[in-house]
Structure formats: structure tokens, C-alpha cells
N, C-alpha and C positions, 0 to 999 in steps of 0.2 A: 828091352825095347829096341826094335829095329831104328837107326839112325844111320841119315844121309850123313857125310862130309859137310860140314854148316849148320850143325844142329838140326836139318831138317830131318822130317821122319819119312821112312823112302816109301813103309806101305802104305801112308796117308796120302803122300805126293803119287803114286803106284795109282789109287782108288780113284785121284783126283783127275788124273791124266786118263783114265779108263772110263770116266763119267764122262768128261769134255768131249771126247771123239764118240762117244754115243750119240751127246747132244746133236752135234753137226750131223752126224751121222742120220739123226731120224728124221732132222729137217732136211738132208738133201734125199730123203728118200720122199717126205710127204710134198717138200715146196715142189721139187724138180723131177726127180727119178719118174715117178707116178702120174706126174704131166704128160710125160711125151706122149707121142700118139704113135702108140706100138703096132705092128702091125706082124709080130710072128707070136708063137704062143707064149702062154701066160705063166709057163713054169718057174723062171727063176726071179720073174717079176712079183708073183706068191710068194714064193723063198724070202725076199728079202724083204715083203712087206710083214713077214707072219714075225720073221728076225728081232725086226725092228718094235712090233707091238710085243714081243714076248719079253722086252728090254724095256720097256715104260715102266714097271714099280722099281728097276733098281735105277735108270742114273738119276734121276733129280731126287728122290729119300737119299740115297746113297752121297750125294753130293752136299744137301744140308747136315745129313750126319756128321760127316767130316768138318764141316763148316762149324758145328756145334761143338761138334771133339777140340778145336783149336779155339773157342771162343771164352774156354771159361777164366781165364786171367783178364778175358777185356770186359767180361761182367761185375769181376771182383771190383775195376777201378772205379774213382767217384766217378759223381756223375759227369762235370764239364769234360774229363778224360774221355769216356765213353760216347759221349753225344760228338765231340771230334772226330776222333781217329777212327770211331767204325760207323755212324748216323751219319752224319754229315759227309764223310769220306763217300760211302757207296750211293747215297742218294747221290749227290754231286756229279758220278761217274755215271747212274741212272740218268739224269737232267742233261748231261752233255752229250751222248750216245743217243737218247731219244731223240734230240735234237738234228743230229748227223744221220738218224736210219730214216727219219720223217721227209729231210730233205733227198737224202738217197733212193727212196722209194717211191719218191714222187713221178722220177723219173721211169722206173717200170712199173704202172700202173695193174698189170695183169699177174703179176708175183703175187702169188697167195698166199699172204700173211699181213694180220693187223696190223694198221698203220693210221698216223691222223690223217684223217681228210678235211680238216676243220680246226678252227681255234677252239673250239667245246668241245671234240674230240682230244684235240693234243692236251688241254685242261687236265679232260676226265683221264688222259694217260699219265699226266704228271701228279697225280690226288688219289682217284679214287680204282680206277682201272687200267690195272698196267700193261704195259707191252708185252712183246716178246721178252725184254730184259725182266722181266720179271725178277727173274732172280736177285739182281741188286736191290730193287727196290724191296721184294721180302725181306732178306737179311739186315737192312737198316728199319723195318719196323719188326723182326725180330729183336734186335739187341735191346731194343725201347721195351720192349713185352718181358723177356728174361730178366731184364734188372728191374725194371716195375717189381715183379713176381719172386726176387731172390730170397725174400719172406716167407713165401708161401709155399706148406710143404710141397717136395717132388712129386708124391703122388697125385696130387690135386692138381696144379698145372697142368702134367702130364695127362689125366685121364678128361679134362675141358680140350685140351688141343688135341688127342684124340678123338672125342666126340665132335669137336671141327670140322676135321678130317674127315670121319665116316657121314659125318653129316652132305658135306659138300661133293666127295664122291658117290655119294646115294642121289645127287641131283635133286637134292631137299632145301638148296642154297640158289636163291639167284646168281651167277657166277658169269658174266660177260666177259668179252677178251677173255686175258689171260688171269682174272680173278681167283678162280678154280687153285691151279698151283700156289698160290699165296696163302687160301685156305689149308691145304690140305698138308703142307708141310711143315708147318709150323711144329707138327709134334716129332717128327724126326731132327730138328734141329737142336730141339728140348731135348730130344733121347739120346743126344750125342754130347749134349752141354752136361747133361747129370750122370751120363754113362759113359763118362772119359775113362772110367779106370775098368770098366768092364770090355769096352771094345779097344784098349792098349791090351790085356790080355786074350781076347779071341787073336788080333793080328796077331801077337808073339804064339799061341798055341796052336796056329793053322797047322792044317793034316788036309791031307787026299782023306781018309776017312771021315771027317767032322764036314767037308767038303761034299761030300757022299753024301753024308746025314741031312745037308740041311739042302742040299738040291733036290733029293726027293722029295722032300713035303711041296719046296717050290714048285716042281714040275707039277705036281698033282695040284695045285692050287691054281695054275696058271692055265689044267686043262677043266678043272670044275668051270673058271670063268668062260674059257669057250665054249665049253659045252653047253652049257645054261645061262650062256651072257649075261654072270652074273658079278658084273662089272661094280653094278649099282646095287647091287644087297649092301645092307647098311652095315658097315663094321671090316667090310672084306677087303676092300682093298687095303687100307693101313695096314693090315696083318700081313696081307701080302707082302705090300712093303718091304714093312718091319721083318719078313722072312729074307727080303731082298738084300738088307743092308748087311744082317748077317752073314749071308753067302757072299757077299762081296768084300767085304771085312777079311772074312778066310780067302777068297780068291788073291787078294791084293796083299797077303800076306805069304803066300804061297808063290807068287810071282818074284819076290824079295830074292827069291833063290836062286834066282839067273839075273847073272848083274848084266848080261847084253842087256835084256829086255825090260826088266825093274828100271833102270840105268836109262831107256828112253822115254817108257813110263813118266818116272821120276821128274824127266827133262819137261816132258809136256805141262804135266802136275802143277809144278812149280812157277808154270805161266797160264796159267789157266785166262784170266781177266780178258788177256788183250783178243786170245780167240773167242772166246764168249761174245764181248759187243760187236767186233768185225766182221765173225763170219758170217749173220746175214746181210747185211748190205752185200758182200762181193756174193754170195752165192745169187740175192738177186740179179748182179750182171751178169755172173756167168750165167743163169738158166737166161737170158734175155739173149745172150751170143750163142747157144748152144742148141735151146727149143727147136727152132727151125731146122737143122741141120742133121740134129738127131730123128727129127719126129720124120722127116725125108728120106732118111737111108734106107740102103737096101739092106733085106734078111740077114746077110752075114756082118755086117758092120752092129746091126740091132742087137746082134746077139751076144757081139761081142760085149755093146755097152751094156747089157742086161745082166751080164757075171760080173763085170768088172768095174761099171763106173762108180759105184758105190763108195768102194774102199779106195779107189783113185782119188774120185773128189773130193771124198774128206778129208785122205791126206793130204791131198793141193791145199786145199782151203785154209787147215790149220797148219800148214808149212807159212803159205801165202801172208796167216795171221802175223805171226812170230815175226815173218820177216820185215813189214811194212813197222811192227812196234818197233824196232829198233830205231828208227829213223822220225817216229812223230812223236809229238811234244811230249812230255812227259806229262801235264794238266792234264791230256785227257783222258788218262789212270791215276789220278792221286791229286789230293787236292791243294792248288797252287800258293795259300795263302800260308804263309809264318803262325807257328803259333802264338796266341796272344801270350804277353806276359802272363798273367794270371792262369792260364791254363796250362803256360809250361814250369811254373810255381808248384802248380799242383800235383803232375804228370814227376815233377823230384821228388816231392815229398810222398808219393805213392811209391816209388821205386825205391825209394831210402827205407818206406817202413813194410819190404817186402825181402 
């Protein structure tokens, strides 16, 4: 097994840091890039949008995957263990973050992405329809769903949270906001919690050939969808997926082999949290300082921004992220209170009889 310096594992932290910069990535292409009001041709503004939809099935599977890869000793623990350190943890981090993007965004009003505009809006974001963070909020009612379920065989979980999935991607699911992805990844979280020992061996066995292998079927699946926008055939996207995570698996394992670039990977990987909740709120000010000025330019400046802003802004953004973390509380990543006696009782006697 490939291993960081500190026990971490570098093609996991590799995978993690390659999903993060996706995510910014497709928001700064849908919030802002795709906003201006362009005024030369459409070629690399195509480019980057076709880029960026051809990257939807691998970073968010690809990012519960890993998330489920690293979850299965926090499922083993009892239950007070578990309802702390990961329920309670990322909801928490959910609750204070929604609270900070609601009041952030109030301010740019015209920034296209869900937001409460209301106490029964922020409600339904805090219960039953999530935000943008979506993500924290899935993975603390995954942990809840995985130890419920650590009864019940693998295959059966697995083949319910796929029918989920293909349910919810066939638009057979009422799915508001960001509902949708809470749906639809729960079975890659599952397929990375029971298929720890199989996706430790794909990273260690990555090849330019297996690489090959499994990018082809990808490409052909990703041009059946455009072809036939058949986005919503019931079953297809989770396969897609599911083909995504594997090719990323071996990408991120293949990367391991250049320590410059594994080694920045890695760097990002490893803080994934603080870029996740931060970078929309600042992205909303930047496109609120930037709209205007971009959408104004002339031919040659447009086109500069049209090759280049892309990969600029995300790396500001998630630069920008990292560095504001160093310096704010630590509460609002990780949850402020001491463990209870009784629960750091238990959290001993779990570790003693491990």
C-alpha cells in the first residue's frame, strides 16, 4: 500500500485533492465563468464547459468513495463513538457553514446558487433539503444508514442504494435543491466502505494499461450519454459512475509516481474541509468584483480570460481557502465541545479491545 509520511495514504489524499479542485472547478465554471457576457467566439467557452460535464460522474462518486474507503473502522465503533466523532462532527460543520454561506450570500443576491431566502427555506436546508454543502450533510446520514445496515448483507444494501441512485438519476425522485446528490451517492460510499480491500489493491496495481482499459469503456459511455442524452436511462449513470471511480482509483495511483505532483495532490487532499465550505462564499465576491469588468472587456483581454481563468480561479480560490484556515477558529471545522465522560469511557474501551 502506497503511504504518506504520517500514516496517510498518498493515492487516497492524491484522489482527494483531484476531486476538491474539480469541485471548485465546476462551480467556477457554472456560478461565474459561463455568466459573463461574452462577446467573442464560443470556442474555448465550449472547451471548458463540455470539460467540466465530462468530469460530473467522477468527482463527487469518486470523493464518497474514498470517504467510504476511510470510514470502515468508524462504523466498527459503538454507537455513542460513532454518533460523535463523525454524525455529530459533520452535521455540526454542515449547521455552521450553512449559517455563514446564508448570511454571505445575502449580500450578492444575483450569484446563482441555492441559498435561504427565508426561515422555512433555511429550515428545509437544515432537515430535509440540503445546500450546496451537501456533502457534509450526506456523509453524517450516511454513517447513520452504514451502521444501521452493518447487519445486513453487502449485497443487499448495495443493490437498494443503487436502485436509489438510478432511481433519482432517471428523475423518477422528486429531488429539490441539492437533494439529488444525497440520493444518488450513497451507493458509492457503500462501495468504498465494503470495497476497502479491493480499491487498496487497484491503487497499488495502477498501469498506463488498466488505465487504457478502463478509460475506454468511460469515453464510450460518456459519448452514448451525449449522444442520446441518455443521462436519465434508468441504471446508467451509477455505472458510469462506478466506471469513474475505478479510473480514478488507477489515475490517483499512477500519479503516486511523481512525488513533485502526488506531493501537491497530497498537500491539497489532506485539507480538503476548509476548501469545500469556503470556496463559495469568496467565489460569490469574487464574481460580484469581477462580473462587470470581465463582461466589459475588450476581444483580447476576453480571450485571454476564456483559456485562462478557469484554472487561475480555482487555484486562487483554493490557495485563498488554505490560507484564511490557518488563521480562523478552529470550531468551525471540528466540533468545540469535550468529550463527555461516558463517551470518552467508551471511545478507551473500543480502542483497548482493537
Amino acid at each position: 500500500m502506497l503511504k504518506a509520511e504520517r500514516g496517510r495514504i498518498v493515492w487516497a489524499d492524491v484522489a482527494k485533492g483531484i476531486c476538491i479542485l474539480l469541485v471548485v472547478l465546476w462551480h467556477v465554471l457554472m456560478k461565474h465563468y459561463l455568466q459573463i457576457d461574452w462577446h467573442i467566439g464560443g470556442q474555448a467557452r465550449g472547451l471548458w464547459g463540455t470539460l467540466g460535464e465530462q468530469l460530473l460522474p467522477l468527482r463527487m462518486p469518486l470523493f464518497f468513495a474514498v470517504s467510504g474507503f476511510f470510514a470502515v473502522r468508524a462504523v466498527n465503533r459503538p454507537w455513542p463513538v460513532l454518533l460523535r466523532t463523525r454524525v455529530a462532527k459533520f452535521y455540526y460543520i454542515y449547521v455552521v457553514w450553512l449559517a455563514i454561506h446564508t448570511v454571505v450570500l445575502a449580500f450578492v443576491p444575483d450569484f446563482g446558487t441555492e441559498r435561504a431566502n427565508g426561515p422555512l427555506k433555511f429550515l428545509a436546508q437544515l432537515t430535509i433539503t440540503p445546500s450546496n454543502l451537501w456533502y457534509l450533510y450526506a456523509l453524517a446520514l450516511y454513517f447513520v444508514i452504514a451502521k444501521a445496515a452493518h447487519r445486513v448483507p453487502a449485497w443487499a444494501i448495495l443493490g437498494l442504494a443503487f436502485l436509489l441512485s438510478a432511481t433519482a438519476s432517471a428523475g423518477l425522485l422528486d429531488v429539490p435543491g441539492d437533494r439529488a446528490g444525497v440520493y444518488q451517492n450513497l451507493v458509492f460510499f457503500l462501495a468504498g466502505l465494503y470495497g476497502k480491500h479491493l480499491i487498496e489493491d487497484l491503487a497499488a496495481r495502477a498501469s498506463w494499461r488498466r488505465l487504457l482499459l478502463i478509460g475506454t469503456p468511460y469515453a464510450v459511455l460518456l459519448g452514448v450519454i451525449a449522444v442520446f442524452h441518455a443521462k436519465t436511462w434508468f441504471g446508467l449513470w451509477p455505472v458510469v459512475s462506478g466506471v469513474a471511480i475505478v479510473l480514478g482509483v488507477t489515475a490517483a495511483g499512477l500519479v503516486t509516481r511523481w512525488e513533485g505532483l502526488s506531493n501537491g495532490l497530497a498537500s491539497i487532499g489532506s485539507r480538503t474541509l476548509p476548501i469545500y465550505v469556503m470556496h463559495m462564499p469568496l467565489l460569490a465576491l469574487t464574481h460580484a468584483v469581477l462580473i462587470g469588468p470581465l463582461s466589459s472587456a475588450g476581444p483580447r483581454t476576453q480571450w485571454i480570460v476564456a483559456i485562462a481563468e478557469p484554472v487561475v480561479l480555482t487555484a486562487f480560490l483554493a490557495w485563498l481557502c488554505l490560507v484564511l484556515y490557518r488563521y480562523l477558529p478552529k470550531a468551525l471545522f471540528e466540533l468545540p465541545f469535550p468529550r463527555t465522560t461516558r463517551v470518552a469511557r467508551t471511545v478507551t474501551r473500543s480502542s483497548a479491545a482493537h
